[in-house]
Backbone atoms as SQL, in Angstrom:
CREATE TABLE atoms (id INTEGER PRIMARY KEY, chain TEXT, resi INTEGER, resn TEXT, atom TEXT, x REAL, y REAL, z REAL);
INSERT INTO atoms VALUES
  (1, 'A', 1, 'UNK', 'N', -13.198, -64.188, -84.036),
  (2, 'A', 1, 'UNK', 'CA', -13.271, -63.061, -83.105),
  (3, 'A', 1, 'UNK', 'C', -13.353, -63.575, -81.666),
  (4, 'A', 2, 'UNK', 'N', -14.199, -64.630, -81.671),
  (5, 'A', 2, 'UNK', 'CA', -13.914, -65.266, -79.968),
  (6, 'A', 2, 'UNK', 'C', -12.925, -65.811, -79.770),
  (7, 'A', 3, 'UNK', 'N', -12.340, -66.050, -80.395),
  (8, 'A', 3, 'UNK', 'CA', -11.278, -66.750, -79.871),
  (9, 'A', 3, 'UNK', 'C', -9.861, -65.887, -79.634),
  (10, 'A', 4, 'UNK', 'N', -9.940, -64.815, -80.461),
  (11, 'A', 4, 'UNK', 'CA', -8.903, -63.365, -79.886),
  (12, 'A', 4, 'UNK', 'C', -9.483, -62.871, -78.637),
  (13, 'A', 5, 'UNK', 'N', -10.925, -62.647, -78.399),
  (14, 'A', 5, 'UNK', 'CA', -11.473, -62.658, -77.051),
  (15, 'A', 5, 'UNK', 'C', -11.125, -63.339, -76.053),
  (16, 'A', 6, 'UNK', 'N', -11.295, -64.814, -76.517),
  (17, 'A', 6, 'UNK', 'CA', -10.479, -65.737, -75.009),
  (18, 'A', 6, 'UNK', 'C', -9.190, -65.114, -74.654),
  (19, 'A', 7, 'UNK', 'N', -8.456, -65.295, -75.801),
  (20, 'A', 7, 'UNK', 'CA', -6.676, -65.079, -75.573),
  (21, 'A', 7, 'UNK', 'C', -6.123, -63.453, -74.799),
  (22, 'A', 8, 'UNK', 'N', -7.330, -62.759, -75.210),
  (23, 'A', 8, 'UNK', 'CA', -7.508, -61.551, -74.096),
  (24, 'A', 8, 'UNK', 'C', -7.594, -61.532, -72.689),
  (25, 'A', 9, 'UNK', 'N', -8.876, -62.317, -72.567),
  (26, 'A', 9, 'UNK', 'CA', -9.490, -62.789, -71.400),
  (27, 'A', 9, 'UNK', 'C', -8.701, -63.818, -70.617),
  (28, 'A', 10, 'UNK', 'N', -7.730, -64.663, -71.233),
  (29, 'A', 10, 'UNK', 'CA', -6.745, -65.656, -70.776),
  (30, 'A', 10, 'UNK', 'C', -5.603, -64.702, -69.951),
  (31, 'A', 11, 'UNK', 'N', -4.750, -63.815, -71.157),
  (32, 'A', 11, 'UNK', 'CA', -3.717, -62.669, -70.837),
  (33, 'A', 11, 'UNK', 'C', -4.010, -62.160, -69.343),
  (34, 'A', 12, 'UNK', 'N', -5.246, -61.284, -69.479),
  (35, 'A', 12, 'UNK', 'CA', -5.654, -60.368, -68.279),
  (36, 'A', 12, 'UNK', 'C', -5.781, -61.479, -67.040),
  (37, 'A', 13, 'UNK', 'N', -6.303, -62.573, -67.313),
  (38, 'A', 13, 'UNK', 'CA', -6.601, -63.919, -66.113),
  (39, 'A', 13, 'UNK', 'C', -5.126, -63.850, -65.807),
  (40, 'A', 14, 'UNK', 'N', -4.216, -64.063, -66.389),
  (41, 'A', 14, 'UNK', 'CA', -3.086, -65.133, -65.861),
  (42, 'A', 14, 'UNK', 'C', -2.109, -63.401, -65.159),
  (43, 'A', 15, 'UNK', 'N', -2.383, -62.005, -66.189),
  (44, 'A', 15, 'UNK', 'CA', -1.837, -61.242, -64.974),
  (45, 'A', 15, 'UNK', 'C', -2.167, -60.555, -64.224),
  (46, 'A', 16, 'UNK', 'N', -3.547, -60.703, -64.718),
  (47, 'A', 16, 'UNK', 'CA', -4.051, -60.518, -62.481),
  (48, 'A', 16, 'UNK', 'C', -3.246, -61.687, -61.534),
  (49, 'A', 17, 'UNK', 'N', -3.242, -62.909, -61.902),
  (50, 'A', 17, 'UNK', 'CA', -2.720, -63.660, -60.731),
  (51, 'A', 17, 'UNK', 'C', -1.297, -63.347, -60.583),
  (52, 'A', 18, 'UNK', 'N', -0.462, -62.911, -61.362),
  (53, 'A', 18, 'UNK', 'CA', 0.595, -62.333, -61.392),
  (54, 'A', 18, 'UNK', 'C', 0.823, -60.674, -60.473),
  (55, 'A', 19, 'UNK', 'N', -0.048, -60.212, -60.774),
  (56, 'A', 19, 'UNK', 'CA', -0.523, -58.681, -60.436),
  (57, 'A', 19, 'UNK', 'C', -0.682, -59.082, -58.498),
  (58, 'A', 20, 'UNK', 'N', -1.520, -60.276, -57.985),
  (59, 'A', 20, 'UNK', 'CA', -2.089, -60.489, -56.981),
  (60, 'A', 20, 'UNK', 'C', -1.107, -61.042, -56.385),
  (61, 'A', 21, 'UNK', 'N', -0.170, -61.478, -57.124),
  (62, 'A', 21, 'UNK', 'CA', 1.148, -62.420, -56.283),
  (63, 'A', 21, 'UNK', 'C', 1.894, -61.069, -55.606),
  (64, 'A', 22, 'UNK', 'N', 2.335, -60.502, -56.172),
  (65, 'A', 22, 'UNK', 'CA', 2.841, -59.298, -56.337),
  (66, 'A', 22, 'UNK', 'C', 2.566, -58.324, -54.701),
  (67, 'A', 23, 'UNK', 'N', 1.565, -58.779, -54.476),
  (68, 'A', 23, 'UNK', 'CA', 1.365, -58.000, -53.308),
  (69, 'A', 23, 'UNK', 'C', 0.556, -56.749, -53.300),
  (70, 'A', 24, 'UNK', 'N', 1.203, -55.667, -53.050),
  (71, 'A', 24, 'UNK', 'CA', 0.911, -54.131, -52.770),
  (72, 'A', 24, 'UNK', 'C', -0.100, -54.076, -54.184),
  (73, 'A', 25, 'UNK', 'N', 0.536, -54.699, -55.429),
  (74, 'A', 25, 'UNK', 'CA', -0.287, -53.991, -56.905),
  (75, 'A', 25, 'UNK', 'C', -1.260, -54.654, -56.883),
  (76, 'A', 26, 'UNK', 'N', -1.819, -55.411, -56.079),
  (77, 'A', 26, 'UNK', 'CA', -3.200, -56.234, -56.128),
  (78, 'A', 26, 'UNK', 'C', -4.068, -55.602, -55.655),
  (79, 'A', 27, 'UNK', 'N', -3.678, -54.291, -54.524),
  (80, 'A', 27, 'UNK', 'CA', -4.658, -53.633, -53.767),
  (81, 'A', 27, 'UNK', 'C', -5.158, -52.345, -54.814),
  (82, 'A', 28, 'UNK', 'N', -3.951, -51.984, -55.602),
  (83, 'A', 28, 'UNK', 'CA', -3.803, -50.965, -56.619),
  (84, 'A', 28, 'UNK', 'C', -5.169, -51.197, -57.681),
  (85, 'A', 29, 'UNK', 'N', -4.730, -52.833, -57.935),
  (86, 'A', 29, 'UNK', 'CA', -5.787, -53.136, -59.326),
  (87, 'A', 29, 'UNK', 'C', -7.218, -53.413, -58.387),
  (88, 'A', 30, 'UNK', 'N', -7.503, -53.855, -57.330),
  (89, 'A', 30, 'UNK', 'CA', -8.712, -53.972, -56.604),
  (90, 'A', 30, 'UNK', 'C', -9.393, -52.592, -56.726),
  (91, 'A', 31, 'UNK', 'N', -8.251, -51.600, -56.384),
  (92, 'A', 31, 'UNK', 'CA', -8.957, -50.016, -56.501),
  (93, 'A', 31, 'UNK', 'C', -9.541, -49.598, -57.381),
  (94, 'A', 32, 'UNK', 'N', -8.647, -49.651, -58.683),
  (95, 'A', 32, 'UNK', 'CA', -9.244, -50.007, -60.049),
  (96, 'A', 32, 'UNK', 'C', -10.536, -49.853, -60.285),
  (97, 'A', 33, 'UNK', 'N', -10.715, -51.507, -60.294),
  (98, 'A', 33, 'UNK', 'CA', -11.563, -51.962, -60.364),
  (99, 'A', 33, 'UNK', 'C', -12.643, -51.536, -60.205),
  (100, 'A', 34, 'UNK', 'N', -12.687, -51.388, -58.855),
  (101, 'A', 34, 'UNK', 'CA', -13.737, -50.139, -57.829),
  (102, 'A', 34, 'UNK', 'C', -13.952, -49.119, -58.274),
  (103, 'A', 35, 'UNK', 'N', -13.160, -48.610, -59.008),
  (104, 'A', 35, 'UNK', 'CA', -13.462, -47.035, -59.247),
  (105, 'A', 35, 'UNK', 'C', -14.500, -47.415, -60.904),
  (106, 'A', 36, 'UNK', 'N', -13.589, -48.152, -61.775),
  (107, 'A', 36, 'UNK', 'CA', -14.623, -48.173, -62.912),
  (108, 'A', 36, 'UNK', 'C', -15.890, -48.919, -62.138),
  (109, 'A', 37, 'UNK', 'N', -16.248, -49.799, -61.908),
  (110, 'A', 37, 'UNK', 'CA', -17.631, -50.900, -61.930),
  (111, 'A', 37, 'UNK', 'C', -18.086, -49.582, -61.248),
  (112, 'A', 38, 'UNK', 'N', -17.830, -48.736, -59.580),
  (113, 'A', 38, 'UNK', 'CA', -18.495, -47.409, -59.880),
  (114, 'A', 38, 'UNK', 'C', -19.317, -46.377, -60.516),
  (115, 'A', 39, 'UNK', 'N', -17.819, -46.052, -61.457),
  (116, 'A', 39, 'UNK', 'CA', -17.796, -44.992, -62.934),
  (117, 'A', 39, 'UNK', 'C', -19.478, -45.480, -63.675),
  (118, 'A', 40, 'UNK', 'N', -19.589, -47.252, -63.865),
  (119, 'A', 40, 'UNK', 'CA', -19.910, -47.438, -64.581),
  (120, 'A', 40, 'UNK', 'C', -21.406, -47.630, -63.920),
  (121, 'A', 41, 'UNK', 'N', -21.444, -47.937, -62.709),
  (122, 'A', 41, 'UNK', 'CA', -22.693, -47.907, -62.136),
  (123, 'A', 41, 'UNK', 'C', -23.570, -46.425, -61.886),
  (124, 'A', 42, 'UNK', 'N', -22.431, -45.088, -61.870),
  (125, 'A', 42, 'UNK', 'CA', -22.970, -43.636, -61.301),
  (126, 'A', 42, 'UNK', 'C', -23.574, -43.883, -63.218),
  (127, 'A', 43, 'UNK', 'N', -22.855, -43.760, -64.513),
  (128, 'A', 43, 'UNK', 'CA', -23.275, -43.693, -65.799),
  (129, 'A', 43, 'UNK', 'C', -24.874, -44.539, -65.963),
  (130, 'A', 44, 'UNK', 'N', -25.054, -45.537, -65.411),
  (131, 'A', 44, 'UNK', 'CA', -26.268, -46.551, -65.480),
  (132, 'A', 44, 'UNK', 'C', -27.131, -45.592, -64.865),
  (133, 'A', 45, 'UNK', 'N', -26.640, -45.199, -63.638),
  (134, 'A', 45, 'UNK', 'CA', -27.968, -44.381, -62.786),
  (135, 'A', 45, 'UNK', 'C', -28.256, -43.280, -63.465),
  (136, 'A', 46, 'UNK', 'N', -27.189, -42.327, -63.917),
  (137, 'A', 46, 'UNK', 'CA', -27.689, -40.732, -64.295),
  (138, 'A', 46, 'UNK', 'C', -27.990, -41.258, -66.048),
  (139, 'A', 47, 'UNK', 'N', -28.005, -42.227, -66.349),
  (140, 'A', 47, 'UNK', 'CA', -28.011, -42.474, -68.035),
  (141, 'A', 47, 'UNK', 'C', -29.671, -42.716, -68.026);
């Protein structure tokens, strides 16, 4: 099971840097980002 985990965690690594080369879609996935760790911080507070 960890090791389908790495190969996940490898995938998403190598296309974010792909995603970030890219330009404009790096600001897209930064937004992302932002909005869940957010999502997930307003859920921690009202939880």
């Amino acid at each position: 099971h960890e090791k389908t985990e790495g190969k996940v965690v490898d995938y998403y690594r190598n296309h974010g840097v792909c995603v970030t080369v890219s330009g404009d879609s790096s600001v897209v996935l930064s937004n992302t980002i932002a909005d869940i760790m957010t999502a997930m911080l307003n859920k921690r507070a009202s939880g």
